[in-house]
C-alpha positions in Angstrom: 194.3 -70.2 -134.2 198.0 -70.5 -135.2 199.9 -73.6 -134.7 203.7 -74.4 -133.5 205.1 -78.0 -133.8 208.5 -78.2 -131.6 210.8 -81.4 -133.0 212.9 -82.3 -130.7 214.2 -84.5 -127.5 212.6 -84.0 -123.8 214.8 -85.5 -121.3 214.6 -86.3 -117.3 217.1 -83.4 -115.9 218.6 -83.5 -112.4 219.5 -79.8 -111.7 221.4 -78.2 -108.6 219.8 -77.1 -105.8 220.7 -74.8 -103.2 222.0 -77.4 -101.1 225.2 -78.2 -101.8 225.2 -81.9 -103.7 221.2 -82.4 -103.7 219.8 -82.2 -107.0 216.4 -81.7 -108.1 214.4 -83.8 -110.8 212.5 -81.9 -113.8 212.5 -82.5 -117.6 213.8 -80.3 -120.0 215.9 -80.4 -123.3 216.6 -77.8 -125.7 213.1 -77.5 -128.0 211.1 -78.7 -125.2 212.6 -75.7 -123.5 211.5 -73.6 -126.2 208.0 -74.9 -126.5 207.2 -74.8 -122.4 208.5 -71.0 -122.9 206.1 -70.4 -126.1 203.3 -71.9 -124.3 203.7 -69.6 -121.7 204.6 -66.5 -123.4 201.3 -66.7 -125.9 197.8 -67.0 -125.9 194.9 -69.4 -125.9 194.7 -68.5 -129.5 198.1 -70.4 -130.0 198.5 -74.2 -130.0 202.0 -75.4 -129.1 202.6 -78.7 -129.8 205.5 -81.4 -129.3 206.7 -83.6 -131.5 209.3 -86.7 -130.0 209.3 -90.4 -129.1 209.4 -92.1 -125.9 208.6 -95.2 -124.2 205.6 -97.0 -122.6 207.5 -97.0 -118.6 206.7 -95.4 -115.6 209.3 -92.2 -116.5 208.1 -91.7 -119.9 204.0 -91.7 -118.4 205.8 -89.0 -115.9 206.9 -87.0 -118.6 204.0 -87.1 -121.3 201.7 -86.1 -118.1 204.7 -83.1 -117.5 203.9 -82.2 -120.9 200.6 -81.9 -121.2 200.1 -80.2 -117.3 202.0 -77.6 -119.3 199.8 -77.2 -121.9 201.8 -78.9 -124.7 200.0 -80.7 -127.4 200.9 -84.2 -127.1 199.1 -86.0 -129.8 201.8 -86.6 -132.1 204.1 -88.0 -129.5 205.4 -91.8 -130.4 205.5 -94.6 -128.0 208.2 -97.4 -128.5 207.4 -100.4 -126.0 211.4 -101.3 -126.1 212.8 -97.6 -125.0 212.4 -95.2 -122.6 213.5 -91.0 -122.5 217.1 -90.1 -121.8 219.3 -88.3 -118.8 221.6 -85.6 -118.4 223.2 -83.9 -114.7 223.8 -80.2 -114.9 227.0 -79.1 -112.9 227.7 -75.5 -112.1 230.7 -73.3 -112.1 230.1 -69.7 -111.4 226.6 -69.8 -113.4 227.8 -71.8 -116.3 226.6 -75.0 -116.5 228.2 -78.5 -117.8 226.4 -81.9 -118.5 226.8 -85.3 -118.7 224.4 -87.5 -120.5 222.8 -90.9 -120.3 220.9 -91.1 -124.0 222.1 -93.7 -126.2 219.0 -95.7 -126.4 216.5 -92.6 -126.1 213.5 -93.7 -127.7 213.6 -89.6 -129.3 216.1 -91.2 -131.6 213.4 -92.7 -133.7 210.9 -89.8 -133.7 211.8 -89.7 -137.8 211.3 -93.4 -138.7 208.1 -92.8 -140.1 207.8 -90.4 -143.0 204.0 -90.4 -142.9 204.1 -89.6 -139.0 206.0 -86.4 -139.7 203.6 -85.1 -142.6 200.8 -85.9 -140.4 202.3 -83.9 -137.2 202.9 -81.1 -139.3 199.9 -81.0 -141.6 197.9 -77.8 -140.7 200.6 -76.3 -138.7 202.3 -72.7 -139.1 205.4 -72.8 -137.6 207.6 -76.0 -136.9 210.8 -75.4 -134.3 214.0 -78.1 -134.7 217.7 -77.6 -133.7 221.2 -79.2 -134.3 220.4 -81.5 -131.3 217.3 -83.0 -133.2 219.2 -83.8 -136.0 222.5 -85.2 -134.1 220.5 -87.9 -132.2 219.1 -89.2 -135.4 220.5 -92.0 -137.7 221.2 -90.1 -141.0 218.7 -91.8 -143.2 215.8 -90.2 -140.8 217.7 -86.7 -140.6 217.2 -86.7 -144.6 213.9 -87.5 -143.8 212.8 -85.3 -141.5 214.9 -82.6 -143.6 212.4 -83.6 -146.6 209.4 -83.2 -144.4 210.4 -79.9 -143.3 211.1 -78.6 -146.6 208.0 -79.8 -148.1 206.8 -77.9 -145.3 208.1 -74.7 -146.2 207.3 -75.4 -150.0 203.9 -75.3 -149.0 203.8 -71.8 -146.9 205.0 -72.8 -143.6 207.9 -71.1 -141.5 210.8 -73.3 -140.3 212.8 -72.5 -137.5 216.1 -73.8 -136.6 218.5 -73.4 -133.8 221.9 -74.9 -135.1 222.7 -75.6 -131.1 226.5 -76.8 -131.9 227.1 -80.0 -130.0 230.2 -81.7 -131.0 230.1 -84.7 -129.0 226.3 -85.4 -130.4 228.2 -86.0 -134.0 231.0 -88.6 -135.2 233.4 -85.9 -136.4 233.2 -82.2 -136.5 233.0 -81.9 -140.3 229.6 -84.3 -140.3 228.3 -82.1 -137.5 229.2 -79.0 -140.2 227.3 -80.6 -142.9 224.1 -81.8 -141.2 224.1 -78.3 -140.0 224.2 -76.4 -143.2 221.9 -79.2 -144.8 219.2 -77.9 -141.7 219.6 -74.5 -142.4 218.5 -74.5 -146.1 215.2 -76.2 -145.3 215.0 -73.4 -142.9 213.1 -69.5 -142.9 214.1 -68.0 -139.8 217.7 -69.2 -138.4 218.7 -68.2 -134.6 222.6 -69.6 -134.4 225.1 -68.3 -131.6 228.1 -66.9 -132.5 230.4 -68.1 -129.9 229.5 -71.6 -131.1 229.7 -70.7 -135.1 233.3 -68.8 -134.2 234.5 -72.0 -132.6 233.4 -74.6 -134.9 232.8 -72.5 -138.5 235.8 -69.9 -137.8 233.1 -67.3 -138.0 235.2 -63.8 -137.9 232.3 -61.8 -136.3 228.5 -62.2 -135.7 228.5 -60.8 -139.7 230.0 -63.8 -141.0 227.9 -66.1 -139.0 225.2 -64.1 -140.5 226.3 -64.4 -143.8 226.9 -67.2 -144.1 223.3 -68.7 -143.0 222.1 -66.1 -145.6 223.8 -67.6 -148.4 221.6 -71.1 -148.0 218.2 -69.3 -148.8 217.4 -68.6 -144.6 215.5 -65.3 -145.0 216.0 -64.3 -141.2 219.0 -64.8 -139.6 218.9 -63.6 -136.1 223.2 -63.9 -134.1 223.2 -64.4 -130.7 225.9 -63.2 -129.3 226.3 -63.6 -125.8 225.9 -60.5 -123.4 227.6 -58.4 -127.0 225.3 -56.9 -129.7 223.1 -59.3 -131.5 223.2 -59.4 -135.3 220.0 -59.6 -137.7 220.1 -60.5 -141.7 217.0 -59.8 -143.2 217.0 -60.6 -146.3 220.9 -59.5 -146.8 220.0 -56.0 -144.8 222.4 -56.4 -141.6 221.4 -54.8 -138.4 222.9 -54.5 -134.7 220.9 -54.7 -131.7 222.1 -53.7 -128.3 222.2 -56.5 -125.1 220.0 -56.8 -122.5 221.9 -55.5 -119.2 222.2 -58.5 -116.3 222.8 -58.4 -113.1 223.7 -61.3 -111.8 224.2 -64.2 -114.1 223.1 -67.6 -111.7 222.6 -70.1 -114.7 222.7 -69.9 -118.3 220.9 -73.2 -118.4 218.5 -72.9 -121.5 219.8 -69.0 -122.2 219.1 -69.5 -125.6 216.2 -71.6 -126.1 214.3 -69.2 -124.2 215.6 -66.5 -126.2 214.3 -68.5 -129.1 210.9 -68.6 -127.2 210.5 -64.8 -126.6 211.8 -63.9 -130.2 209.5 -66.4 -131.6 206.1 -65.7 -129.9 206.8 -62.0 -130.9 206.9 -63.0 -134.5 204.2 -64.9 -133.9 202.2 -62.0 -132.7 203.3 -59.8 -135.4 206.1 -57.7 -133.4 208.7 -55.9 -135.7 212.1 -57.6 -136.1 213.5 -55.3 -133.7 210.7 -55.7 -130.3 211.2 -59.1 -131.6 215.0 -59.3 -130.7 214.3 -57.4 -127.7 211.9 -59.7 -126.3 213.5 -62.7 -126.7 217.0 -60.9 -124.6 214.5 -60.1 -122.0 213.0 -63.5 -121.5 216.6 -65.0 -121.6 217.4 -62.4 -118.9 215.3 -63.1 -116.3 215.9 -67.1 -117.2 219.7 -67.0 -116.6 219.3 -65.0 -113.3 217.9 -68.2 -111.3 218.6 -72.2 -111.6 217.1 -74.2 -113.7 215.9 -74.4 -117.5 212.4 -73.6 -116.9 212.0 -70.7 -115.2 208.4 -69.1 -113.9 208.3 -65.9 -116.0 205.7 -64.5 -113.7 
């Protein structure tokens, strides 16, 4: 059995509805996106597990319980008696979304405190999945040590994946948000950055650039998404272009690329080429963006 350990922040999200100013309660956030999509895109013969922090209330209960109905490993979870999870509100404007936030005492802010928790969540794993947004909520001293974890964890065979996820207004200054990010990526193996992000922030020419760059910290896989363009792979310094996934309709591109992540990931998993790989992961993230919602049945 092969093992993924997600690192990350699950939050309560009120989504849209059909009804014009009702919402609808769920949890999501961007790795725990990615994991419920793993967990439902593999088999029994793959564990998925999730790796956070949150409280001991009646919300964080609702959430652990979410989790595990999922099939989510929860055993590495933390519990902190004086927090509880965060918030966010989606808003929607022709399918793309916008969010506000309630998460400045999120117990997930402390799920690096402890450097032997970590080593024990990851011990035995094959794959471990973090992202920009795991590293912004942190306090810097447990970034560096989750960071150290991870590439101790790669040191010793395993394959670290990492979504930069560019969220400026997680960071105190642009610049810190470009350092932490670069810092993330040479811990990593496989690197899945989007390019309209990396244009805006690392003045990324083309999906090449983006590529290249990522490429020149050691990442052996870098995959560019690109929006509904071509999608760019570096392999080992070998470039290739892969064609979009035609959409219909686009209805919300809530969690568009975390469940691209998910699809390109379990193929990898499964042994697909780099290419079926690439293609998978724009098929799962087209059928996610054409209803509301991060988690989407795939069925």
């Amino acid at each position: 059995m092969t093992r993924t350990v997600c690192i990350g922040e699950c939050m309560i999200e009120m989504a849209p509805t059909d009804t014009e100013g009702a919402f609808r309660m769920g949890f999501a956030g961007d790795t725990m996106n990615t994991a419920w999509y793993l967990r439902r895109l593999l088999g029994a013969d793959h564990q998925v597990d999730y790796l956070t922090a949150i409280g001991t209330d009646s919300a964080s209960q609702q959430m652990s319980a979410f989790l595990q109905q999922a099939g989510l490993g929860v055993d590495s979870i933390l519990r902190r008696s004086d927090r509880t999870v965060g918030l966010y509100v989606i808003r929607l404007d022709n399918g793309e979304r916008s969010f506000s936030y309630w998460r400045g005492q999120s117990a997930a802010r402390t799920l690096a405190q402890d450097k032997a928790a970590l080593n024990a969540a990851l011990s035995g794993a094959d794959y471990a999945y973090f992202s920009g947004i795991t590293l912004a909520i942190l306090p810097p001293e447990d970034r560096a040590r989750l960071r150290d974890a991870l590439a101790v964890f790669r040191a010793n065979g395993g394959q670290v994946v990492f979504d930069p996820n560019l969220r400026p207004a997680l960071w105190s200054d642009p610049q810190e948000m470009r350092d932490e990010i670069m810092a993330g990526a040479a811990v990593s193996t496989i690197i899945l950055p989007s390019h309209e992000d990396e244009a805006t922030w690392f003045d990324d020419r083309d999906p090449a650039a983006t590529a290249s760059r990522y490429a020149a910290c050691g990442v052996q896989t870098v995959v560019v998404k690109n929006g509904s363009g071509p999608m760019l792979t570096c392999v080992d310094g070998v470039m290739t272009s892969h064609d979009p996934v035609t959409v219909q309709q686009v209805i919300d591109t809530t969690a568009a690329g975390d469940s691209f992540n998910a699809g390109f990931l379990a193929s990898i998993i499964r042994g697909a080429a780099l290419s079926g790989a690439v293609q998978n992961g724009a098929q799962v993230a087209a059928q996610v963006i054409q209803s509301r919602g991060a988690l989407v049945d795939l069925t």
